[in-house]
ZAMAR-924435 format. One record per residue: x, y negated, z of N, C-alpha, C in turn; residue in three letters. Coordinates in steps of 0.2 Angstrom, whole numbers, plus 5000, padded with zeros to 4 digits. Atoms other than C-alpha are relative to their C-alpha. Example, Ala and Ser with C-alpha at 12.3 -4.5 7.8 and 13.67 -1.06 7.14 Angstrom:
<sites>
{{5004 5006 5000} {5062 5022 5039} {5004 4994 5000} Ala}
{{4996 5006 4999} {5068 5005 5036} {4996 4995 5003} Ser}
</sites>
This chain:
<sites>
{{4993 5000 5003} {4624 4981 5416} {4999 5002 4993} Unk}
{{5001 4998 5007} {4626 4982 5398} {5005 5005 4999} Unk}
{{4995 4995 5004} {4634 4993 5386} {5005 4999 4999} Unk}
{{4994 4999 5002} {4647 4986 5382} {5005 5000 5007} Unk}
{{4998 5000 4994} {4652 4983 5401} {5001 5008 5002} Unk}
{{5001 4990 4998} {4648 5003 5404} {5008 5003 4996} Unk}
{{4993 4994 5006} {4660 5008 5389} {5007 4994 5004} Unk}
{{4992 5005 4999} {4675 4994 5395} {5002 5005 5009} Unk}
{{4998 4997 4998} {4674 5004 5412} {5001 5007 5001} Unk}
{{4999 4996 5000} {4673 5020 5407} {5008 5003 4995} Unk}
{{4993 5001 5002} {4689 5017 5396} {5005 5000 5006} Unk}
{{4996 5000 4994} {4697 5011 5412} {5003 5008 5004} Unk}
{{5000 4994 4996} {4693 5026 5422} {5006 5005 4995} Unk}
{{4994 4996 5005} {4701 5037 5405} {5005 4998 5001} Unk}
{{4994 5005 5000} {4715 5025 5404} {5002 5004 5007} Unk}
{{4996 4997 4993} {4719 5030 5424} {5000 5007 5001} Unk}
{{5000 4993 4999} {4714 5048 5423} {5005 5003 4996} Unk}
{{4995 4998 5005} {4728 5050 5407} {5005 4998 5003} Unk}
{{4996 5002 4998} {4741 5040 5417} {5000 5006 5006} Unk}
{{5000 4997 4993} {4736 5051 5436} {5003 5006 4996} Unk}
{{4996 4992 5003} {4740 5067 5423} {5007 4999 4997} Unk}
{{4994 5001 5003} {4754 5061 5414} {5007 4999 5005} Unk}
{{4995 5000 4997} {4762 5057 5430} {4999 5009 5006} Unk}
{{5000 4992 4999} {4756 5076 5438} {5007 5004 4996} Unk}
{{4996 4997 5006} {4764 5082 5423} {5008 4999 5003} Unk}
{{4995 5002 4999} {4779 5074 5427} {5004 5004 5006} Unk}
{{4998 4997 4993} {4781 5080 5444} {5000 5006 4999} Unk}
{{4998 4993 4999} {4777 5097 5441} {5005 5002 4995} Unk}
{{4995 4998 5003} {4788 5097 5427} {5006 4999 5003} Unk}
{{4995 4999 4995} {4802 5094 5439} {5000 5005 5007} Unk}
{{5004 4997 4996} {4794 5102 5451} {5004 5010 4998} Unk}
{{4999 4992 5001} {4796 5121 5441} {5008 5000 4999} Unk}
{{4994 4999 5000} {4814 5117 5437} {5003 5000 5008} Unk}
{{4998 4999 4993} {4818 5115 5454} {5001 5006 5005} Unk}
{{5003 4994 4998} {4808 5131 5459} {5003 5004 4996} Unk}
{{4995 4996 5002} {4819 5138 5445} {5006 5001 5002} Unk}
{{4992 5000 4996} {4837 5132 5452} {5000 5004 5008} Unk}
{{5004 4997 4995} {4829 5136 5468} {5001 5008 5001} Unk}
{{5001 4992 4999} {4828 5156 5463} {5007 5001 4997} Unk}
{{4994 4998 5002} {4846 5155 5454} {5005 4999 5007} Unk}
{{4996 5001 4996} {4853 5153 5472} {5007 5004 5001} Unk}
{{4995 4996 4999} {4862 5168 5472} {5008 4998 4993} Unk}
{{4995 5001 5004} {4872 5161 5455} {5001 4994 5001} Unk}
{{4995 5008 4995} {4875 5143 5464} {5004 5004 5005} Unk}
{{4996 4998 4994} {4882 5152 5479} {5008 5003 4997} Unk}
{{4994 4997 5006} {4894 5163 5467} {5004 4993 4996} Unk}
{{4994 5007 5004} {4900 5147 5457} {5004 4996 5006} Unk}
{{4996 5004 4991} {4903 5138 5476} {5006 5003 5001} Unk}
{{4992 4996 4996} {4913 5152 5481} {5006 5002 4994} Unk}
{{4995 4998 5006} {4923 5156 5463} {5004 4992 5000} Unk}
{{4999 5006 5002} {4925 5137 5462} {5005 4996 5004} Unk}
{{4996 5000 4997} {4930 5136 5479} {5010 5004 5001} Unk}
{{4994 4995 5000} {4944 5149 5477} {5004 4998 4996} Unk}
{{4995 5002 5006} {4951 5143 5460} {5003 4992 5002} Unk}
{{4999 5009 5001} {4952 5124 5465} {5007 5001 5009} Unk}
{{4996 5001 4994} {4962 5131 5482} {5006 5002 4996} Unk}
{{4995 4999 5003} {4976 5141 5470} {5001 4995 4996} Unk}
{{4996 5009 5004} {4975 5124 5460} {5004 4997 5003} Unk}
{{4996 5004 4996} {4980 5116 5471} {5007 5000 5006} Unk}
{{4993 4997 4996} {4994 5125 5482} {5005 5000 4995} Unk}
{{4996 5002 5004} {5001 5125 5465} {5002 4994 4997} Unk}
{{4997 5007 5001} {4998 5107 5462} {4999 4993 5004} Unk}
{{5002 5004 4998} {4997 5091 5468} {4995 4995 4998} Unk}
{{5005 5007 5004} {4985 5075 5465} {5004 4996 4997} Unk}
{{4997 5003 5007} {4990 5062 5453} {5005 4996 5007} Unk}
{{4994 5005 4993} {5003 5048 5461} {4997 4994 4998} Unk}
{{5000 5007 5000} {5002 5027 5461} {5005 4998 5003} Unk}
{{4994 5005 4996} {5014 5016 5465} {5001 4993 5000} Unk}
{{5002 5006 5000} {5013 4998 5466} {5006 4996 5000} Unk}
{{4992 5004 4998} {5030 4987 5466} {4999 4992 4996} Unk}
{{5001 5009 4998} {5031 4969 5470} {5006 5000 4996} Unk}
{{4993 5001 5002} {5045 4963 5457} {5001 4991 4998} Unk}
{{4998 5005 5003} {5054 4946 5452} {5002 5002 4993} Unk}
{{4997 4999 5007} {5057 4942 5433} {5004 4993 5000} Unk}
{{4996 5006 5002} {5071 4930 5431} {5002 5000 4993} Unk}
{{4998 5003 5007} {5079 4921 5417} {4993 4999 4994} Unk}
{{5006 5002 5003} {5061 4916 5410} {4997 5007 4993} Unk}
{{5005 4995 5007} {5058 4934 5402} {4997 5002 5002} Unk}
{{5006 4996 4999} {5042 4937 5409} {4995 5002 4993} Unk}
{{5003 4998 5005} {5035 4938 5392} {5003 5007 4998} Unk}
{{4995 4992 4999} {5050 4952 5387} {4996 5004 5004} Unk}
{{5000 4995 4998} {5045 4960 5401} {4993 5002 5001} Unk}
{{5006 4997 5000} {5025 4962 5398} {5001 5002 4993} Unk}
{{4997 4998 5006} {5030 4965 5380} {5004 5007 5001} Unk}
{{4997 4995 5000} {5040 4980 5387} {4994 5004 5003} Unk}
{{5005 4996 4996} {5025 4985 5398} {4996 5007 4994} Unk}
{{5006 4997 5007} {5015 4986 5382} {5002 5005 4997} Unk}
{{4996 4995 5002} {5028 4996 5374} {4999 5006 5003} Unk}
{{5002 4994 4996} {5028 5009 5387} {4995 5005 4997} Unk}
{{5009 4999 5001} {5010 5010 5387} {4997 5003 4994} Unk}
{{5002 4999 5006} {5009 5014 5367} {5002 5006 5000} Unk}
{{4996 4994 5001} {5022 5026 5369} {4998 5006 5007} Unk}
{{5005 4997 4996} {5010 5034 5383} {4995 5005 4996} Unk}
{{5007 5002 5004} {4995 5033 5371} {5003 5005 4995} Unk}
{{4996 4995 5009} {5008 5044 5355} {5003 5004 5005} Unk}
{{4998 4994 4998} {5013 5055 5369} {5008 5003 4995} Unk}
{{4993 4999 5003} {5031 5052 5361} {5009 5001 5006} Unk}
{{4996 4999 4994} {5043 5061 5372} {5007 4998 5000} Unk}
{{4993 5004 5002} {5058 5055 5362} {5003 4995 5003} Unk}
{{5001 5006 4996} {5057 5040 5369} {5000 5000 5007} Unk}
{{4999 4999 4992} {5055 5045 5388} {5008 5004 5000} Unk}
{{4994 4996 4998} {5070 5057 5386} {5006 4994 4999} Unk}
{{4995 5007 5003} {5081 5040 5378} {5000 4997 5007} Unk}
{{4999 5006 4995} {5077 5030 5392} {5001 5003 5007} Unk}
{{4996 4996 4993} {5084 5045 5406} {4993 5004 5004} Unk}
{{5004 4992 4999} {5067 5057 5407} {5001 5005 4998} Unk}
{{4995 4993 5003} {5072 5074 5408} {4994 5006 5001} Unk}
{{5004 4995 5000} {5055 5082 5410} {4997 5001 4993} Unk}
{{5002 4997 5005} {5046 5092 5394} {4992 4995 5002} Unk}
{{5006 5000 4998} {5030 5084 5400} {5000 4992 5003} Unk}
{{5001 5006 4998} {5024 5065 5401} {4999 5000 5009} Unk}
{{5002 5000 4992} {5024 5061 5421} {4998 4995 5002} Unk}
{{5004 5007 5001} {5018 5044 5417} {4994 4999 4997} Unk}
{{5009 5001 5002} {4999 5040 5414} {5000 4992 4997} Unk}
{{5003 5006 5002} {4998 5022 5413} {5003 4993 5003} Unk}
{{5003 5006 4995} {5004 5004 5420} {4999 4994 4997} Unk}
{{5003 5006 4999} {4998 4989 5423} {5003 4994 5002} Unk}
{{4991 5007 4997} {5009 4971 5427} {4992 4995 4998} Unk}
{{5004 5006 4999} {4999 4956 5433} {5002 4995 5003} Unk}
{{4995 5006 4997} {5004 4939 5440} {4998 4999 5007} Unk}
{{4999 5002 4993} {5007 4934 5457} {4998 4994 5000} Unk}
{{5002 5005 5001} {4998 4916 5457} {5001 4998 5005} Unk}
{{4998 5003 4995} {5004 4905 5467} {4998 4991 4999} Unk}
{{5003 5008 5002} {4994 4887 5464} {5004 4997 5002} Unk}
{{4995 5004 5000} {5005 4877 5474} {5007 4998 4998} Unk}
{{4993 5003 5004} {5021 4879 5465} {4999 5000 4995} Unk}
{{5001 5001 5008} {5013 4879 5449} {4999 4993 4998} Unk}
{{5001 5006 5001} {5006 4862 5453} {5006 4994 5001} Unk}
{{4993 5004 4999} {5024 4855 5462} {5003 5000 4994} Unk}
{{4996 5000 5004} {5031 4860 5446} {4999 4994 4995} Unk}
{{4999 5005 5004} {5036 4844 5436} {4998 4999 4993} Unk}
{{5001 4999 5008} {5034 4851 5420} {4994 5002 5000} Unk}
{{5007 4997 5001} {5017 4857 5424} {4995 4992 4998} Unk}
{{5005 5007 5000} {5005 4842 5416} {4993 5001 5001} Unk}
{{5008 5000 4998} {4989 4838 5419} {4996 5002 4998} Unk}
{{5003 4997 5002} {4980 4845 5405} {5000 5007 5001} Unk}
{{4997 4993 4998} {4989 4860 5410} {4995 5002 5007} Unk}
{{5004 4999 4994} {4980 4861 5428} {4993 5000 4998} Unk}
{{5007 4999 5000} {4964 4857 5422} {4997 5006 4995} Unk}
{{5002 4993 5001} {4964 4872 5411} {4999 5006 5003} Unk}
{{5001 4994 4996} {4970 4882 5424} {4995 4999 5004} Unk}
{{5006 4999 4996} {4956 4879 5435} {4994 5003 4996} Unk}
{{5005 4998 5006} {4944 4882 5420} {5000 5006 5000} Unk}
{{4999 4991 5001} {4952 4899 5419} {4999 5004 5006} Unk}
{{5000 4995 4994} {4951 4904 5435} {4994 5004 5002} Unk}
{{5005 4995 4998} {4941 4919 5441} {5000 5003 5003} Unk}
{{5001 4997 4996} {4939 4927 5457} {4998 5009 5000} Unk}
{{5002 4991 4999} {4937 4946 5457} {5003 5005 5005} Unk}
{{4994 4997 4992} {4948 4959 5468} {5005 4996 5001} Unk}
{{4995 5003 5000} {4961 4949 5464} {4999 4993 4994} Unk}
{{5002 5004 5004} {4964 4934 5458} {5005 4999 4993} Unk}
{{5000 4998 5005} {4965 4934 5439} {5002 4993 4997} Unk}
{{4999 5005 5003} {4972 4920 5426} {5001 5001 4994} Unk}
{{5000 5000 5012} {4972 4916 5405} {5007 5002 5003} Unk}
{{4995 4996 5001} {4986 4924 5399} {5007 4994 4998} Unk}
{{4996 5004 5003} {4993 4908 5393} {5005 4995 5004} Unk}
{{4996 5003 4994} {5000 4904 5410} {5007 5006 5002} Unk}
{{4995 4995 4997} {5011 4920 5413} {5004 4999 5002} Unk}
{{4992 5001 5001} {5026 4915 5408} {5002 4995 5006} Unk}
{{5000 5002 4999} {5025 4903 5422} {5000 5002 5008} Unk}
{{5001 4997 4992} {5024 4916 5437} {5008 5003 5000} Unk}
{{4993 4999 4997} {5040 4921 5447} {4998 5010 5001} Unk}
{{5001 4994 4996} {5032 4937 5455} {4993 5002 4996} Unk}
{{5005 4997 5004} {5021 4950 5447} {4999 5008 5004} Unk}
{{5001 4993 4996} {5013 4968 5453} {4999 5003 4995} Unk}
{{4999 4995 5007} {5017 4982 5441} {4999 5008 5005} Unk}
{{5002 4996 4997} {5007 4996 5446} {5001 5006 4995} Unk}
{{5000 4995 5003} {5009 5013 5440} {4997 5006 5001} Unk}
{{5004 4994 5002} {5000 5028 5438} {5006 5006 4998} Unk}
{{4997 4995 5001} {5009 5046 5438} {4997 5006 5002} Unk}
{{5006 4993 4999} {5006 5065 5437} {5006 5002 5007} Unk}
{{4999 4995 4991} {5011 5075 5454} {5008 5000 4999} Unk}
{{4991 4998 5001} {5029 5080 5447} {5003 4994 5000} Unk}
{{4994 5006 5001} {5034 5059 5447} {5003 5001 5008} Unk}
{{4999 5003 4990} {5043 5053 5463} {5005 4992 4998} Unk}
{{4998 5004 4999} {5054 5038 5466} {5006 4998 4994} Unk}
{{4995 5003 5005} {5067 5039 5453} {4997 4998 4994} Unk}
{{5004 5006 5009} {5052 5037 5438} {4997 4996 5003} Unk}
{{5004 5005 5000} {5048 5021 5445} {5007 4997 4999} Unk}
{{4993 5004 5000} {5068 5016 5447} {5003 5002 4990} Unk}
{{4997 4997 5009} {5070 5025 5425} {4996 4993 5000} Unk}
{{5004 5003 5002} {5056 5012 5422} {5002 4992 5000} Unk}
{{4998 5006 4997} {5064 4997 5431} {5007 4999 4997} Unk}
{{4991 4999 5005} {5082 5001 5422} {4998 4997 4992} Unk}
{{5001 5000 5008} {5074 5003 5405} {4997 4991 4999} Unk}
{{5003 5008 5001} {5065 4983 5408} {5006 4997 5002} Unk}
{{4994 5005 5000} {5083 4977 5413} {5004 5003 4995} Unk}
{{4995 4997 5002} {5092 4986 5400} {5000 4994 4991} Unk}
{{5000 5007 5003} {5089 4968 5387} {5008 4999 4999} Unk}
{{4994 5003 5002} {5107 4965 5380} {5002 4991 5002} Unk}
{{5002 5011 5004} {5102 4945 5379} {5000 5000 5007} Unk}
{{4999 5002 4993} {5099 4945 5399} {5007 5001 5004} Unk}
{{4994 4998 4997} {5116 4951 5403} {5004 4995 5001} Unk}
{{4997 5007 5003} {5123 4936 5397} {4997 4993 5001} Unk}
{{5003 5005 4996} {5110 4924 5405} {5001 5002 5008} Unk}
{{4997 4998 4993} {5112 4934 5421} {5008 4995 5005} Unk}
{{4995 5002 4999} {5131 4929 5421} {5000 4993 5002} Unk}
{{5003 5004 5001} {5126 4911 5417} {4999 4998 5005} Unk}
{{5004 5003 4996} {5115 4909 5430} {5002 5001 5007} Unk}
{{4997 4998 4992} {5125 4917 5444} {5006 4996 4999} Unk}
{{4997 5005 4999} {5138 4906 5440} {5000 4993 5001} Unk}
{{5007 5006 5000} {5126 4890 5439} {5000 5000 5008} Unk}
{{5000 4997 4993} {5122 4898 5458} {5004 4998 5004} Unk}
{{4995 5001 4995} {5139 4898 5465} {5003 4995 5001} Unk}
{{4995 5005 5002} {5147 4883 5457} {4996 4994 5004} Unk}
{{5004 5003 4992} {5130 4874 5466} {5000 5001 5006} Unk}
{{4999 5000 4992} {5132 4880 5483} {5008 4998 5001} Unk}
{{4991 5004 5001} {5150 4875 5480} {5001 4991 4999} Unk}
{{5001 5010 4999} {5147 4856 5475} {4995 4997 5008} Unk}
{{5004 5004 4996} {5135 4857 5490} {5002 5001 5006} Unk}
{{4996 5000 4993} {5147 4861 5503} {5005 4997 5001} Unk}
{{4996 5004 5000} {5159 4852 5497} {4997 4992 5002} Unk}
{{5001 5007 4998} {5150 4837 5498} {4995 4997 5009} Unk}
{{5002 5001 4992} {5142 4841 5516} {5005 5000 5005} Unk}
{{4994 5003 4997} {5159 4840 5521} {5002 4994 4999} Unk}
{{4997 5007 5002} {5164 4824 5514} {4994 4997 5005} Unk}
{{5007 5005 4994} {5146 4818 5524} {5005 4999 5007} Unk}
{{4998 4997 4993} {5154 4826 5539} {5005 4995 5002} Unk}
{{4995 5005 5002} {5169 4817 5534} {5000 4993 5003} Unk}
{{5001 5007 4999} {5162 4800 5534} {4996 4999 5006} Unk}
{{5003 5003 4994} {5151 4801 5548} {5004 5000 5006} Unk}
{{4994 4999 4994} {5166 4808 5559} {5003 4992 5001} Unk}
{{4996 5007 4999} {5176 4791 5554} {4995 4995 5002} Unk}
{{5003 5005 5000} {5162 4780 5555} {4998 5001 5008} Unk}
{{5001 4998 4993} {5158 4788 5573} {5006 4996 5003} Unk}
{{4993 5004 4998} {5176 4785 5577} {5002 4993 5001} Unk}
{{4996 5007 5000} {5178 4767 5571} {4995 4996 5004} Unk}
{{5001 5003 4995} {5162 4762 5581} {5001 5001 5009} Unk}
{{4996 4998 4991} {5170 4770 5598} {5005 4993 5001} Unk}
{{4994 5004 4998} {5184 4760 5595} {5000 4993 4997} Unk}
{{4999 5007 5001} {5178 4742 5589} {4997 4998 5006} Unk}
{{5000 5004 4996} {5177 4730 5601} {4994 4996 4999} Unk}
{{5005 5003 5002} {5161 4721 5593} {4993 5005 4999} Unk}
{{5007 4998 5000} {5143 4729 5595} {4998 4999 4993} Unk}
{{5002 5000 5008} {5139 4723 5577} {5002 5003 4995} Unk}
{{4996 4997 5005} {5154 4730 5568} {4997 5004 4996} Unk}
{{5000 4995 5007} {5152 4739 5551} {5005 5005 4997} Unk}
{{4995 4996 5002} {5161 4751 5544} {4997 5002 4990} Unk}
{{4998 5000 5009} {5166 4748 5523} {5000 5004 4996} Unk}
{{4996 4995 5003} {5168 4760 5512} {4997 4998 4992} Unk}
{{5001 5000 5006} {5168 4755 5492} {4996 4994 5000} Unk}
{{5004 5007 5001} {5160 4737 5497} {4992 5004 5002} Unk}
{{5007 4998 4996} {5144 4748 5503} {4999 5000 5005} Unk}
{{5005 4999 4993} {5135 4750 5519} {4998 5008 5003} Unk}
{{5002 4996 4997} {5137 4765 5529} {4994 5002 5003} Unk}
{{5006 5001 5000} {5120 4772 5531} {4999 5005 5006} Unk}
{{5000 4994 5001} {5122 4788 5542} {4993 5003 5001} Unk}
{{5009 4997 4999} {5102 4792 5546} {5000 5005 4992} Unk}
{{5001 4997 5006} {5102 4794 5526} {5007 5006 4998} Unk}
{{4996 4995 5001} {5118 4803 5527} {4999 5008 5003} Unk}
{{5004 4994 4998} {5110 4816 5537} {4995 5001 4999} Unk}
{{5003 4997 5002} {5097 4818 5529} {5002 5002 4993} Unk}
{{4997 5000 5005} {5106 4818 5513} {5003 5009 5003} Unk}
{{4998 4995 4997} {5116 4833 5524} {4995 5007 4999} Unk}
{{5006 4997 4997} {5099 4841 5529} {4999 5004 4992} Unk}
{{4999 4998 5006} {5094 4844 5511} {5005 5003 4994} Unk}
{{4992 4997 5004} {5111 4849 5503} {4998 5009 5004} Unk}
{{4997 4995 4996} {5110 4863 5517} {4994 5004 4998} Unk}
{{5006 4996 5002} {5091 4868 5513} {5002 5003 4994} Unk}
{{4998 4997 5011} {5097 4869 5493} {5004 5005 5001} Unk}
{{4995 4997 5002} {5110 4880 5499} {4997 5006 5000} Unk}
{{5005 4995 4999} {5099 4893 5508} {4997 5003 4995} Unk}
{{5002 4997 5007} {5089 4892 5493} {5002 5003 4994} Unk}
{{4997 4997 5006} {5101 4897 5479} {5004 5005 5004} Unk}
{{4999 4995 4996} {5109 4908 5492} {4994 5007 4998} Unk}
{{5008 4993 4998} {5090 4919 5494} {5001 5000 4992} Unk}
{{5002 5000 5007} {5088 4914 5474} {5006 5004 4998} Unk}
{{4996 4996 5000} {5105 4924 5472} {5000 5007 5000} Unk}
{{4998 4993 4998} {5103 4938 5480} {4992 5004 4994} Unk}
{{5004 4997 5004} {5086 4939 5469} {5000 4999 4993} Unk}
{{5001 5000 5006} {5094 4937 5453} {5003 5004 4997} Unk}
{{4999 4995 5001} {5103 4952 5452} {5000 5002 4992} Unk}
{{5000 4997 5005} {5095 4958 5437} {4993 4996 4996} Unk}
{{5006 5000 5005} {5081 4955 5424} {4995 4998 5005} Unk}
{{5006 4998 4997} {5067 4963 5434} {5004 5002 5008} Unk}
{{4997 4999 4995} {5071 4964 5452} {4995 5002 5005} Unk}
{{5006 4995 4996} {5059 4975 5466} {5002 4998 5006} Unk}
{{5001 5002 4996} {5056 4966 5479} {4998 5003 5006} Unk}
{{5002 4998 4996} {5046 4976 5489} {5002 5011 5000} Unk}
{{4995 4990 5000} {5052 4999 5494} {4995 5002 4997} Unk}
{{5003 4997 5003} {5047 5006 5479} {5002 5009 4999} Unk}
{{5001 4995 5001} {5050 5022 5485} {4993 5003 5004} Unk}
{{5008 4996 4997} {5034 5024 5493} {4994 5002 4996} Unk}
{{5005 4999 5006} {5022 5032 5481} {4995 5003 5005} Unk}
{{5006 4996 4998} {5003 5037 5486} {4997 5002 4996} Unk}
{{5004 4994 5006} {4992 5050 5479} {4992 4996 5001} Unk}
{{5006 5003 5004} {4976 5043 5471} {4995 5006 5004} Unk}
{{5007 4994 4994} {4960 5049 5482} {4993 5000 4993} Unk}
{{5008 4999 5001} {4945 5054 5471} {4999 5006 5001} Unk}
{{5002 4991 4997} {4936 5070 5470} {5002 5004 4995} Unk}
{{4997 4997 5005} {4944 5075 5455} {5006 5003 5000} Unk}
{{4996 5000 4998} {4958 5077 5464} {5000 5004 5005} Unk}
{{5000 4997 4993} {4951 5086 5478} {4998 5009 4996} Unk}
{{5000 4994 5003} {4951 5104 5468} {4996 5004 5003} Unk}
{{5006 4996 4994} {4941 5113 5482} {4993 4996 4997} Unk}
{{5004 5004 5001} {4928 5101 5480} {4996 4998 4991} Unk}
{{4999 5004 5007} {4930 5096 5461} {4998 5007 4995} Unk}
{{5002 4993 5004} {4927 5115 5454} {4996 5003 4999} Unk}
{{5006 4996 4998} {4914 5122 5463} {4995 4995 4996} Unk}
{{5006 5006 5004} {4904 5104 5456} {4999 5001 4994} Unk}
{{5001 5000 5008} {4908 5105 5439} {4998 5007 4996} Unk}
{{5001 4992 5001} {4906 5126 5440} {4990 4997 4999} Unk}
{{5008 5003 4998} {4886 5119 5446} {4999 4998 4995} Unk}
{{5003 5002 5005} {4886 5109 5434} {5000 5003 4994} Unk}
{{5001 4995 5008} {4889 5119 5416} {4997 5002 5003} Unk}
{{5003 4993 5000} {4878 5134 5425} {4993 4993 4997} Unk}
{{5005 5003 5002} {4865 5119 5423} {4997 4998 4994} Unk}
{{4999 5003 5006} {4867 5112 5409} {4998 5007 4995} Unk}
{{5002 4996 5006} {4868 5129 5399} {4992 5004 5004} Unk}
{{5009 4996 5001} {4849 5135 5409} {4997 4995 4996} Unk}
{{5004 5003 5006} {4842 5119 5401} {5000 4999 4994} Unk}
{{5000 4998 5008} {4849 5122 5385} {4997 5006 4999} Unk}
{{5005 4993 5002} {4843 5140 5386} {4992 5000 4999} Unk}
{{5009 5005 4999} {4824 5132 5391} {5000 4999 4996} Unk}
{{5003 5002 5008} {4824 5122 5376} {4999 5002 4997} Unk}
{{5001 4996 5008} {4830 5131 5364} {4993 5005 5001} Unk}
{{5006 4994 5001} {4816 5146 5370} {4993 4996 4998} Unk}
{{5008 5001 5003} {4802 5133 5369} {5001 4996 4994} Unk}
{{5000 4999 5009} {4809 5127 5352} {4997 5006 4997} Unk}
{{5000 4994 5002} {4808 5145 5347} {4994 4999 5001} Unk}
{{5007 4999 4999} {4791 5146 5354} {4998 4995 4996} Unk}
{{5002 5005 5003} {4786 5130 5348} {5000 5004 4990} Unk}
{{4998 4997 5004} {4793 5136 5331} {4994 5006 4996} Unk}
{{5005 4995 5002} {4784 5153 5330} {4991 4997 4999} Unk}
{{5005 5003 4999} {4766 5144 5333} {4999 4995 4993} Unk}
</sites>
């Protein structure tokens, strides 16, 4: 064997015996800190129990945070308005501007609003039914589309949703009426008061032409029933205007009239306002994490600083050592 072969594996061998120590090292230096947390048992047990005790009076005095989620309609095409109001909120969250909550019928000294959130209810097949929806319009939407917990779309579709979920975040003191202060101040728009009117008038004046004219149906199929009872010729026709009584089409002419009533009916009853809540938003739930869970959340975070400040103390002593040397 030569030399140079000799010195390449005794290189190796070094190479591995600096790695087998470097990773010793490793272990044992976790190894003593462990053997050290290890002998502070008596000052973990004490933080457990202090942490435990404080997180319990925490809690007897307070509650966990709140959420609440509400299914709403936005009629008269302000859905832009009303993500534009969201924002607002949300700034005035952000500047901790009390002024502002007090204005819009908060009567607490203390923000009890955290945060929300409004996102679109997608509904593809009435996007697509929709007339004015064109074709480059669709192929963008699929482009944009994204699959996550929920299904998510470009912003430039919005305006184009009925239904949206406006989720809210609150501290322990909210309940049911800051979610209804919230849903006032998004219908309190001057400009929709006056398309409301508008449109509930629109509403009755159609279900009103549409019953009128399923009685004139009624009307003509009644004569036309009559007048075949009592002709005397099996082919007979029945006139009216030089036309052709049709009634198959009259009833289905009928059939549809009666569906559109139904629907501006239900459409009615959800056009109330602006912003319209759909689903009971008086049921709020408390946010589960461990942050929340004070018993649990104190004693950890007690553990943690005692930690934190023996490795600071370590260091700094082998800086100092270090240092003196």
């Amino acid at each position: 064997m030569s030399t140079s072969e000799k010195q390449g594996e005794i290189d190796i061998i070094v190479l591995f015996n600096k790695i087998q120590a470097t990773f010793i090292q490793i272990i044992v230096f976790f190894f003593r800190w462990i053997k050290y947390f290890i002998k502070q048992w008596k000052a973990f047990l004490f933080l457990i129990f202090f942490g435990a005790i404080l997180g319990f009076f925490s809690e007897s005095q307070n509650n966990s945070d709140k959420e609440a989620s509400v299914l709403i309609k936005v009629n008269f095409d302000a859905v832009n308005y009303v993500y534009d109001a969201v924002s607002l909120i949300n700034q005035k969250i952000e500047a901790n501007d009390i002024n502002f909550f007090n204005e819009i019928g908060f009567t607490s000294e203390e923000l009890n609003v955290f945060e929300l959130t409004i996102s679109p209810i997608v509904n593809l097949q009435e996007i697509i039914n929709d007339e004015t929806f064109k074709a480059n319009e669709i192929k963008t939407l699929f482009e944009n589309l994204t699959f996550e917990d929920n299904l998510s779309m470009t912003n430039s579709f919005i305006s184009n949703y009925k239904y949206h979920t406006l989720t809210c975040s609150f501290s322990p003191t909210a309940d049911s009426q800051t979610i209804d202060l919230i849903i006032d101040y998004l219908n309190t728009n001057p400009l929709f008061t006056e398309l409301k009117l508008r449109k509930m008038n629109s509403f009755s004046d159609r279900i009103e032409s549409n019953e009128k004219a399923i009685n004139q149906i009624d009307a003509i199929i009644l004569k036309y029933t009559n007048d075949i009872s009592n002709s005397s010729t099996a082919d007979s026709q029945l006139y009216i205007d030089n036309k052709v009584i049709r009634p198959n089409d009259l009833i289905k002419t009928k059939i549809e009239l009666s569906k559109e009533i139904e629907l501006l009916k239900e459409e009615k009853i959800y056009s109330n306002n602006t912003v319209v809540v759909v689903n009971n938003s008086n049921l709020m739930i408390e946010t589960n994490s461990i942050k929340n869970n004070k018993i649990i959340y104190y004693p950890l975070l007690l553990c943690f600083i005692f930690i934190i400040i023996q490795i600071l103390k370590k260091t700094y002593s082998w800086l100092d050592k270090l240092e003196s040397k």
